[in-house]
N, CA, C and O of each residue as an XYZ file, in Angstrom:
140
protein
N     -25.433    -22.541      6.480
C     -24.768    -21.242      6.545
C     -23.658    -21.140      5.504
O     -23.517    -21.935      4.574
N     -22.810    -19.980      5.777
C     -22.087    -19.880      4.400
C     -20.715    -20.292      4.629
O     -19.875    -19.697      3.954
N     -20.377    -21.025      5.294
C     -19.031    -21.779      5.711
C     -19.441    -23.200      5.218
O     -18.532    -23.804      4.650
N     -20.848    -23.968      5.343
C     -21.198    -25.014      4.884
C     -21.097    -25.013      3.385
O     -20.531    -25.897      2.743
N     -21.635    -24.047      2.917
C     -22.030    -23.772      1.471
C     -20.550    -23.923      0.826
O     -20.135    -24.701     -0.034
N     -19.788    -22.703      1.692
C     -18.394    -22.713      0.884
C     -17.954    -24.335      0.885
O     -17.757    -24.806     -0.236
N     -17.851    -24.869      1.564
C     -17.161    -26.361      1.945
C     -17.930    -27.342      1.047
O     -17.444    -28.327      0.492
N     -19.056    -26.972      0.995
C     -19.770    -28.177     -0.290
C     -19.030    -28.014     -1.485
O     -18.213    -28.833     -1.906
N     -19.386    -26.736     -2.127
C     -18.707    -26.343     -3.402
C     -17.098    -25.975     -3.674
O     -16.531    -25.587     -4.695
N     -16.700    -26.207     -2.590
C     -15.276    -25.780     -2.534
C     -14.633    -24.386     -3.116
O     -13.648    -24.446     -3.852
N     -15.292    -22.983     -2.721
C     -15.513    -21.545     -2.760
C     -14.960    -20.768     -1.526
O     -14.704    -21.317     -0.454
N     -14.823    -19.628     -1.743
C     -14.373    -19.259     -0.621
C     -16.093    -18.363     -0.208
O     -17.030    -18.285     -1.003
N     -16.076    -17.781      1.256
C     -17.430    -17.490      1.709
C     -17.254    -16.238      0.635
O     -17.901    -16.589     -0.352
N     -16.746    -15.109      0.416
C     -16.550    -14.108     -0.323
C     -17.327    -14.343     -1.593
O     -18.157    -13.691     -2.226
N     -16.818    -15.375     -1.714
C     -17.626    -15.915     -3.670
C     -19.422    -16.063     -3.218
O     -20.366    -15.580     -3.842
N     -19.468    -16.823     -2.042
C     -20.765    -17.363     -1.649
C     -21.830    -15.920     -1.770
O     -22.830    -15.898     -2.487
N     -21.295    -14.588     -0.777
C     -21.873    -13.773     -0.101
C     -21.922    -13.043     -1.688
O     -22.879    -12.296     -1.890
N     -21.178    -13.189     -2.523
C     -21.416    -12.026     -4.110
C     -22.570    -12.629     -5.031
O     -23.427    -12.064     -5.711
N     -22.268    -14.066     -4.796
C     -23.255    -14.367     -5.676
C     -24.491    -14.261     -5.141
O     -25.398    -14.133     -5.963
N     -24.872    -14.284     -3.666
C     -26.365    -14.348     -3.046
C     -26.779    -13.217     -3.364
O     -27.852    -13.170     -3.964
N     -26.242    -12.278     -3.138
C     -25.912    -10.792     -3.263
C     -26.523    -10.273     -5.110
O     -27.366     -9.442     -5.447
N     -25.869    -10.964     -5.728
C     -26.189    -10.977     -7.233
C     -27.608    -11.354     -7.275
O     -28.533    -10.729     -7.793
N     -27.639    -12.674     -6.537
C     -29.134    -13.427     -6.734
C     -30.515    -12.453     -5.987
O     -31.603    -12.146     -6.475
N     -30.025    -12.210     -4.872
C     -30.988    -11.231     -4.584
C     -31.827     -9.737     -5.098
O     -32.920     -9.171     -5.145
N     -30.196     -9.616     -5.465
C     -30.764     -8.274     -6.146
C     -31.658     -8.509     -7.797
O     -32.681     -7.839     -7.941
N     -31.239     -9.420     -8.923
C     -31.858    -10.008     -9.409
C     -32.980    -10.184     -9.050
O     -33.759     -9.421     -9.620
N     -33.644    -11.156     -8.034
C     -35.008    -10.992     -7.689
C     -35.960    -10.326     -7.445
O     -37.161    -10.525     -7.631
N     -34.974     -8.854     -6.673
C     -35.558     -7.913     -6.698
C     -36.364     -6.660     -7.869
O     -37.391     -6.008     -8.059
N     -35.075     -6.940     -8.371
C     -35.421     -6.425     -9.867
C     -36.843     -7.067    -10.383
O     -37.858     -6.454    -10.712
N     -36.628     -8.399    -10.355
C     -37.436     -9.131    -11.194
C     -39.216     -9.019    -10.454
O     -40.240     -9.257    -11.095
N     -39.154     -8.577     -8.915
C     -40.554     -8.355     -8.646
C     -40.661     -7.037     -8.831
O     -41.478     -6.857     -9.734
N     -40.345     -6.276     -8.525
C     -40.320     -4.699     -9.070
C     -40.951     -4.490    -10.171
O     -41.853     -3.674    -10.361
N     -40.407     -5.345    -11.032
C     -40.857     -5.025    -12.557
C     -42.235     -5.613    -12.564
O     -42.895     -5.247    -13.536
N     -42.901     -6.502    -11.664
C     -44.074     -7.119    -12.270
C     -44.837     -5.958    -11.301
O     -45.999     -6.355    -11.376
N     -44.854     -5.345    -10.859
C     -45.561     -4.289     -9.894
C     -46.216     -3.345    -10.823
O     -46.860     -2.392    -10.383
């Protein structure tokens, strides 16, 4: 979860939840486009 995540990398959850957030939407993009 994202309290683990933060504590591995030493992040706060805020940083965790933007970047998944980034990463997801990225992916999304990225199947969209092969459609």
């Amino acid at each position: 979860n994202d309290r683990e995540i933060s504590k591995l990398y030493h992040v706060s959850r805020s940083a965790i939840n933007s970047r998944r957030d980034r990463g997801l939407r990225k992916l999304q993009k990225l199947l969209n486009e092969r459609e």
